[in-house]
N, C-alpha and C positions, 0 to 999 in steps of 0.2 A: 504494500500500500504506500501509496506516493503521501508525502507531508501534505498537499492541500487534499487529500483526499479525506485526512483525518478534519484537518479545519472544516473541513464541508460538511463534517459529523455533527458538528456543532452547531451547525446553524440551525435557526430556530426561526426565526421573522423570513415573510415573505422579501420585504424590500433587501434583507442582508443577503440574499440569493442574488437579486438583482446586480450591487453592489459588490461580491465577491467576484462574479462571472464578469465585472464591467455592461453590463449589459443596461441601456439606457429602458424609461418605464416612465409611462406619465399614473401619478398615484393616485389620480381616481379610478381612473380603468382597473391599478391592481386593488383599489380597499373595494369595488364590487367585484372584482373575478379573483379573489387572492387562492381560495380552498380550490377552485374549476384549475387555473392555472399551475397550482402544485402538484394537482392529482395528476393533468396533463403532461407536467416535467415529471416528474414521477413515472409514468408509461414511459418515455421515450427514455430514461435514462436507464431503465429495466431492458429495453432493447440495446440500449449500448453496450450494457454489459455483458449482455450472449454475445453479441458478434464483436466484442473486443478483441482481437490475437492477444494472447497470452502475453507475446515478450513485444507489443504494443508499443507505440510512443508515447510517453505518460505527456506530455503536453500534448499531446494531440488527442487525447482524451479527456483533458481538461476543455479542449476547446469546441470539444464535441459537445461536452456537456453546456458551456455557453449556447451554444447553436439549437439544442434542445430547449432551453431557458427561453432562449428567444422566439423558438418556433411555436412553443408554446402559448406562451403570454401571446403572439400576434395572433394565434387563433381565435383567442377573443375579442379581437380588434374588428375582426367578419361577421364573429358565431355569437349564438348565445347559448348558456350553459343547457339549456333545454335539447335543443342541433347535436352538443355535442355529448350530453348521456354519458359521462362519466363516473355519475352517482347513482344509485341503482333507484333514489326517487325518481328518475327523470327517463329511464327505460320503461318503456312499454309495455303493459301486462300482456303477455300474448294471448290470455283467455278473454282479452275482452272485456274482463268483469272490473268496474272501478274499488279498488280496495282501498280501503279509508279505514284510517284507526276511529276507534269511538270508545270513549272515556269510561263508559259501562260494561262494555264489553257486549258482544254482539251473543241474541238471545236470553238474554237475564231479562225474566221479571221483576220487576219493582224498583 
């Protein structure tokens, strides 16, 4: 594991992703898309790491990671989290049936 690999362990805030990568962000876009666009770097950095070659160039998978970061966040520059169904509230019941939670619980009398 490469030193910014572990720093990147640590981060916590959407904007310090930004900022580590150098990666420019205007922050109202990321304070409504912050959880959509993590999930989204998240995918794409899951896919970086299958097809990494083992003895790899660690800066160039640092800079992969930026490119993730950014391919990321610009998706919702198009999309909206709804489009893009990353969260399983925003996938489609394939039965059709509208499921909705209800605070009683469904069939309880009284």
């Amino acid at each position: 594991m490469e030193a910014w690999e572990g720093e990147l362990k640590k981060i916590v805030d959407t904007e310090d992703y930004f900022r580590f990568f150098g990666v420019e962000y205007d922050p109202k876009v990321v304070s409504v898309n912050r959880l959509h666009i993590l999930r989204k770097f998240g995918e794409l950095r899951e896919g970086i790491e299958r097809e990494w070659p083992e003895k790899g160039q660690p800066d160039g998978k640092r800079e992969a990671y930026a490119r993730a970061l950014e391919r990321a966040y610009e998706t919702f520059l198009t999309r909206t989290p709804q489009e893009e169904a990353l969260f399983k509230v925003f996938r489609q019941n394939s039965s059709g049936i509208n499921v909705a939670f209800h605070p009683d619980g469904i069939g309880k009398n009284g």
